[in-house]
C-alpha positions as CSV (number, residue, x, y, z in Angstrom):
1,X,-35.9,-38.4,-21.1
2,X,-38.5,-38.4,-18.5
3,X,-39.8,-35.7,-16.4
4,X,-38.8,-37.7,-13.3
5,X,-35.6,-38.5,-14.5
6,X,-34.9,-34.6,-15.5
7,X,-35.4,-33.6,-11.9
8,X,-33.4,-36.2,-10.2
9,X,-30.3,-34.6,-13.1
10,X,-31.5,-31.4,-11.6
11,X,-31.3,-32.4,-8.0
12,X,-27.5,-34.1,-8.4
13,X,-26.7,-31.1,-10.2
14,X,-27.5,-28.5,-7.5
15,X,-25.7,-30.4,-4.9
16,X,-22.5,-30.9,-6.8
17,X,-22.4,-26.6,-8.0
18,X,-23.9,-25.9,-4.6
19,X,-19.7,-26.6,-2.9
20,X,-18.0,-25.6,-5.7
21,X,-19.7,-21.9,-5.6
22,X,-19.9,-21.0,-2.1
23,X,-17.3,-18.8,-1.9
24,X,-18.1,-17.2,-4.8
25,X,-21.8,-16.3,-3.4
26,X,-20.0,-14.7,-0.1
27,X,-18.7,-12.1,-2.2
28,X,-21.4,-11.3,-4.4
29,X,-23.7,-11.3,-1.0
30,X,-21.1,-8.9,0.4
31,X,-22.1,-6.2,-2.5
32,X,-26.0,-6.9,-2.2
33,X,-26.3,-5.8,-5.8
34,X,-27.5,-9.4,-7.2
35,X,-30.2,-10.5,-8.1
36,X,-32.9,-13.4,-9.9
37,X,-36.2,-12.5,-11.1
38,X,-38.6,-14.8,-13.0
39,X,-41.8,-14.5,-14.2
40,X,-43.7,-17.9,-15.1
41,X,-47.1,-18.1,-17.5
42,X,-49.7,-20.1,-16.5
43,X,-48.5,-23.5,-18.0
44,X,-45.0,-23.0,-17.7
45,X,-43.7,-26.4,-15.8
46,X,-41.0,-24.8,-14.4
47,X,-42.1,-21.7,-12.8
48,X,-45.5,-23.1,-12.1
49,X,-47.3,-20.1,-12.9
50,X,-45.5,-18.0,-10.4
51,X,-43.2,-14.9,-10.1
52,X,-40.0,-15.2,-8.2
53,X,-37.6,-12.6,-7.0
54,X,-34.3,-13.4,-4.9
55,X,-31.2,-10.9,-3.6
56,X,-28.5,-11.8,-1.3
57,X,-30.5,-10.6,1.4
58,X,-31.6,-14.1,2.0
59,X,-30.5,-15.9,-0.9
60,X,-26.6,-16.9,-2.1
61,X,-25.4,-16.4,-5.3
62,X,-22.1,-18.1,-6.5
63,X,-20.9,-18.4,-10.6
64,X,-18.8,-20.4,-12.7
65,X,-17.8,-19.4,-16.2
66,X,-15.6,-21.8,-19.2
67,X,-14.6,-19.1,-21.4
68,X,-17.8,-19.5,-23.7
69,X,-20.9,-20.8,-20.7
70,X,-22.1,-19.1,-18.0
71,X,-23.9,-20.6,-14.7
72,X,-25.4,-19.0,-11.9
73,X,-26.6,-20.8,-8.8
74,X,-29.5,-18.9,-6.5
75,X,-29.6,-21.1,-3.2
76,X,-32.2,-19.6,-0.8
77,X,-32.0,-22.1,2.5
78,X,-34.8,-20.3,4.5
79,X,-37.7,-21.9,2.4
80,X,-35.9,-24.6,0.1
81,X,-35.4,-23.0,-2.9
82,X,-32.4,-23.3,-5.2
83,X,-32.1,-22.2,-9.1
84,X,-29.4,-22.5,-11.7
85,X,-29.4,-20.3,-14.7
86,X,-26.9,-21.2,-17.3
87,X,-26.1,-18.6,-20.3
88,X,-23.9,-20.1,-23.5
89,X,-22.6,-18.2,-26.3
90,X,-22.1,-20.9,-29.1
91,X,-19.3,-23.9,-28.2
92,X,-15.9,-21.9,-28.6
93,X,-16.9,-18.5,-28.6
94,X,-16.9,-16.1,-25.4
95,X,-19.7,-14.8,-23.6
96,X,-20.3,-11.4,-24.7
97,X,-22.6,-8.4,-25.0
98,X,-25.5,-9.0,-27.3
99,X,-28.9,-10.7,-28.5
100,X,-28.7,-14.3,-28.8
101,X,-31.6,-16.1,-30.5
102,X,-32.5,-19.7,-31.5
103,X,-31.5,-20.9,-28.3
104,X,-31.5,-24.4,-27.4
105,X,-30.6,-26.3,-23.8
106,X,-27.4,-25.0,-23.0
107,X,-25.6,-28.3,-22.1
108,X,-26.5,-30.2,-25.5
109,X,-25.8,-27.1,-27.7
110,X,-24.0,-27.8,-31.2
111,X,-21.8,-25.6,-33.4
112,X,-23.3,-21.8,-34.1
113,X,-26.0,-22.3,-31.5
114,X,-26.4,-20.3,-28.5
115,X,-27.9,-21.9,-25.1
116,X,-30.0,-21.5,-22.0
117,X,-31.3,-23.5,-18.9
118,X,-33.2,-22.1,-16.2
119,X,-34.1,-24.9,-13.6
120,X,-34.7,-25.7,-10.3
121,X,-36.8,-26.9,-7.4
122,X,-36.5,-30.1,-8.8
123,X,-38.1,-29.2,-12.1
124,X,-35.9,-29.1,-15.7
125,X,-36.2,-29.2,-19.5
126,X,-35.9,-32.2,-21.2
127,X,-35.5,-29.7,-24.3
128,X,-36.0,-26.2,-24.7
129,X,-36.1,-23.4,-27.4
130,X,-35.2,-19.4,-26.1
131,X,-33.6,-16.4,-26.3
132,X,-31.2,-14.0,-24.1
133,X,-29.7,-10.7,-24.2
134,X,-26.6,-10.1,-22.5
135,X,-26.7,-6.8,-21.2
136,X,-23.2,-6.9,-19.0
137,X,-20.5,-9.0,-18.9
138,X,-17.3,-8.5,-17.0
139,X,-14.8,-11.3,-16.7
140,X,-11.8,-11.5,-14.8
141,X,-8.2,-13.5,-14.0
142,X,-9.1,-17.4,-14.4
143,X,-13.0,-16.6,-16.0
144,X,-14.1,-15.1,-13.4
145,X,-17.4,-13.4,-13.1
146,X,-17.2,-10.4,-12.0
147,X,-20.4,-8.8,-13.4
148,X,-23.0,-9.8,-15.6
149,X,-26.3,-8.8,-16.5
150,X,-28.7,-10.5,-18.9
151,X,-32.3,-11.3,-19.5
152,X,-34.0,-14.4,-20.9
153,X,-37.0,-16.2,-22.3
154,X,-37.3,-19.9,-22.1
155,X,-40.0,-22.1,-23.6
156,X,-39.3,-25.4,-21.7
157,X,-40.1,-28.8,-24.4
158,X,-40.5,-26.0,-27.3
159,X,-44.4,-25.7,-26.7
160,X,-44.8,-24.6,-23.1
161,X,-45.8,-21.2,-22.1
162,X,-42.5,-19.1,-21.9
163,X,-40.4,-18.3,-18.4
164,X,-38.9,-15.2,-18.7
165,X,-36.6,-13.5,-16.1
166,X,-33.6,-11.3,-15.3
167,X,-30.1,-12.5,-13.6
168,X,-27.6,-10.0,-12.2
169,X,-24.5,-11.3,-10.8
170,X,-21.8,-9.1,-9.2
171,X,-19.2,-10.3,-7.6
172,X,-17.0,-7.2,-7.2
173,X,-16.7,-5.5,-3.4
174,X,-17.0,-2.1,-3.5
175,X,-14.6,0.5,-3.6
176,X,-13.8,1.8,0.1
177,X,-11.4,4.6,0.9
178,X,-9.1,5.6,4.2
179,X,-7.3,8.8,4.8
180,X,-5.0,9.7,7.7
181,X,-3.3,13.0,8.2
182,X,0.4,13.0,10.1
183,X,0.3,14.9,13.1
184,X,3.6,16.8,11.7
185,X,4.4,18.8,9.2
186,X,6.9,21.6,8.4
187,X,7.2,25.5,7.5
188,X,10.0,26.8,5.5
189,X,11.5,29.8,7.1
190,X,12.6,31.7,4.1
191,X,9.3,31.2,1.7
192,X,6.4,30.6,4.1
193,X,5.4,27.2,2.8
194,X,4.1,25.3,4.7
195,X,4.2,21.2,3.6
196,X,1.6,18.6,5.7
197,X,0.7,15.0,4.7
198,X,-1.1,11.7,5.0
199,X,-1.7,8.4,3.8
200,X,-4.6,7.2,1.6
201,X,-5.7,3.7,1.5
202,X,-8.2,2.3,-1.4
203,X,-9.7,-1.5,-1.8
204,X,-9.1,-1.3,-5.4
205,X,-6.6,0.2,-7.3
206,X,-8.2,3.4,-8.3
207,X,-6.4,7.3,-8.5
208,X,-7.4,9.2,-5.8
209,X,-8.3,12.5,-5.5
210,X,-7.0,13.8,-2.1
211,X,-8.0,17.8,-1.4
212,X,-8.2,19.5,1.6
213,X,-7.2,22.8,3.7
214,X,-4.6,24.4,5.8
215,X,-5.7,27.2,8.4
216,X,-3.3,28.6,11.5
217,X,-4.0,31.0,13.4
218,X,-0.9,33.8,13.0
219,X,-0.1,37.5,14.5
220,X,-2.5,39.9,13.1
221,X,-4.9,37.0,11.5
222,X,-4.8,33.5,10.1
223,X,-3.1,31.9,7.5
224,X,-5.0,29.7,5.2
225,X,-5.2,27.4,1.8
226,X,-6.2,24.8,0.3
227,X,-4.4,22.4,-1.9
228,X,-5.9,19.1,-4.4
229,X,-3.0,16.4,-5.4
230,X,-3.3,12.6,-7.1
231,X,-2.8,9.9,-5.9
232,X,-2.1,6.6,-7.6
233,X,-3.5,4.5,-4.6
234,X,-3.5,1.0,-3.7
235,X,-4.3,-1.8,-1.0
236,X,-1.7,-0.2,0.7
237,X,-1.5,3.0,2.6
238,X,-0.3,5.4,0.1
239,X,1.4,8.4,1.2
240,X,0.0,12.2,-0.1
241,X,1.6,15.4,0.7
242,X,0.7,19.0,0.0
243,X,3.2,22.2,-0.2
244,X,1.1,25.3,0.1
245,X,1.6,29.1,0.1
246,X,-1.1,30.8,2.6
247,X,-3.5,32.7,0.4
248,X,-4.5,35.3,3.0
249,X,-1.6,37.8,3.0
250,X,-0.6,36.5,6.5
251,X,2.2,34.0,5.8
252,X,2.6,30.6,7.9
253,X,4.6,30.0,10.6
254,X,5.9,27.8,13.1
255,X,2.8,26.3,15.4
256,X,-0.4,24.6,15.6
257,X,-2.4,24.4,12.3
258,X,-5.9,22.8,11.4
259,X,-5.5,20.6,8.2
260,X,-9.0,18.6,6.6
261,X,-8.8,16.0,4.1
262,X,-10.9,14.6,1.7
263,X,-10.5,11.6,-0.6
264,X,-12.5,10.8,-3.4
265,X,-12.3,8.1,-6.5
266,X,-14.9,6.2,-8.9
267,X,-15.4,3.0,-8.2
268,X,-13.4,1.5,-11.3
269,X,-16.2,-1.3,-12.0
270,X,-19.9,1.0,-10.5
271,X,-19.0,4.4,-11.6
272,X,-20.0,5.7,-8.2
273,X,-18.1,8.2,-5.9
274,X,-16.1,7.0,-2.8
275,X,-15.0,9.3,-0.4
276,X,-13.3,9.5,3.0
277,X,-12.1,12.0,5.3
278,X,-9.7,12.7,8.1
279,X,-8.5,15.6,9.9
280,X,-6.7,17.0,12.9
281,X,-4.4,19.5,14.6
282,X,-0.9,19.3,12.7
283,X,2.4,20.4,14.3
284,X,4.3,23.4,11.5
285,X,8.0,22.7,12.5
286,X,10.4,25.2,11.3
287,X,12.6,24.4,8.8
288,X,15.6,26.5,6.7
C-alpha cells in the first residue's frame, strides 16, 4: 500500500470516528484532565520531527472501546489537526494493565499479538512494529472508557525513527457535592436534645461525610456541639439529621440556634476530596 493511498484511509477514517465520538469528547472536555503528547525523531514520517501536546482546552477527545481495542480521537479545529491513537490487547482478550511488546498495526493484528496505530494529519503506517504500556484502564457499562492511561513507541514501516507519546483519556465528571440545612428543627423537653437536619446531594454515588455544629445562645451562656453522621448519598437529595446533647453544661432550649455544615467524600474514580457547605439560623421547636 502506498503512502498516498494510506492517507486518503486515514482521512475517511477521521471523518467517519469524528460523529460517532463527539459526545464522548464533551465529557472528557468537561473534566480537562485529557490529554496527547507525542514526541517525533527526526525521520519519523508521521510526526515530522516535531513534538505535539493537546488538552481539551482547545482540542476534543472522544473514545470507542470493543472489549479487547482501544481508539482515541484528538480533533483540534483551531489549526486543523486531528489524531487517532488506537491501543489492542491481542484479538479476544481485554484491554488491561500492563506492558505489551511486539506490537504490530493494530487493525491487521493476528492471534497473541498486541497492536498500535498512531496517525493523523493525513499521514499513516502502511506497517508498523511498537510497544505500549497500559498504565490505567477503567471501563464501564457497554465498554465504555472511562479512564485510561498508557504510553507508546511506534516505529512506522519497521525501520523509521520511533514516535513515542503519552494518551490520557478521562471521561468521568467530577464528583460535586450540595448541602442544605432545614430552617427547623426540634428540642426535646425532658432530655435537652436538640435534633436539626439537611439534605446532601452528590454527582456520583459516593458516602458522604456530613459534620457540623450546633450553638444557641441560652440563660447564663450558650449551648453548643457538634455532631459527624454518614450518608449513603446519591443524585438525589439525600436527607441527614443529627441528635445532639449540648456539651457546655448549659442545656438547649426552645429558640434560635446557629447550625454549620460540612460535607465531604473521595471522588470514587480521582481519590480527591469534595466538599460543600451550608449553614444558617435554625428554628429549636419544643417538643415532649
Amino acid at each position: 500500500m502506498g503512502i498516498f493511498r494510506t492517507r486518503c484511509l486515514a482521512r475517511a477514517s477521521a471523518f467517519f470516528l469524528l460523529g460517532s465520538l463527539l459526545f464522548a469528547s464533551t465529557v472528557a472536555a468537561a473534566q480537562n484532565s485529557s490529554f496527547l503528547s507525542m514526541s517525533s525523531q527526526s525521520g519519523d514520517y508521521i510526526g515530522q520531527g516535531q513534538s505535539y501536546y493537546f488538552t481539551p482546552a482547545t482540542a476534543s477527545f472522544g473514545s470507542t472501546y470493543d472489549g479487547s481495542l482501544a481508539r482515541f480521537a484528538v480533533i483540534e479545529p483551531g489549526n486543523g489537526d486531528w489524531w487517532y491513537v488506537t491501543i489492542a490487547a491481542a484479538p479476544g482478550q481485554p484491554l488491561v494493565e500492563g506492558t505489551y511488546t511486539n506490537a504490530v498495526r493494530a487493525e491487521f493484528r493476528g492471534a497473541g499479538q498486541p497492536g498500535v496505530d498512531v496517525y493523523g494529519d493525513g499521514r499513516g503506517c502502511n506497517t508498523l512494529i511498537g510497544s505500549f504500556t497500559v498504565l490505567h484502564a477503567l471501563y464501564g457499562a457497554n465498554n465504555t472508557v472511562l479512564q485510561f492511561d498508557a504510553t507508546f513507541v511506534q516505529n512506522c514501516e519497521g525501520f523509521m525513527p520511533p514516535l513515542t507519546g503519552e494518551i490520557r483519556y478521562d471521561a468521568t465528571p467530577a464528583l460535586a457535592l450540595q448541602a442544605t440545612v432545614n430552617a427547623a428543627g426540634t428540642v426535646v423537653k425532658s432530655s435537652a436534645r436538640a435534633t436539626v437536619s439537611g439534605t446532601v446531594t452528590c454527582s456520583l454515588p459516593v458516602t458522604a461525610t456530613v459534620s457540623g455544629t450546633v450553638s444557641e445562645p441560652v440563660k447564663k451562656g450558650a449551648a453548643s456541639a457538634s455532631f459527624s453522621t454518614a450518608v449513603a448519598c446519591t443524585g438525589s437529595p439525600t436527607a441527614w439529621s443529627a441528635a445532639v446533647m449540648s456539651t457546655t453544661g448549659r442545656p438547649f432550649a426552645a429558640g434560635t440556634a446557629q447550625v454549620s455544615v460540612s460535607a465531604s467524600a473521595a471522588d470514587p474514580f480521582s481519590g480527591q476530596q469534595a466538599s460543600a457547605t451550608a449553614g444558617g439560623s435554625v428554628t429549636l421547636a419544643l417538643v415532649r
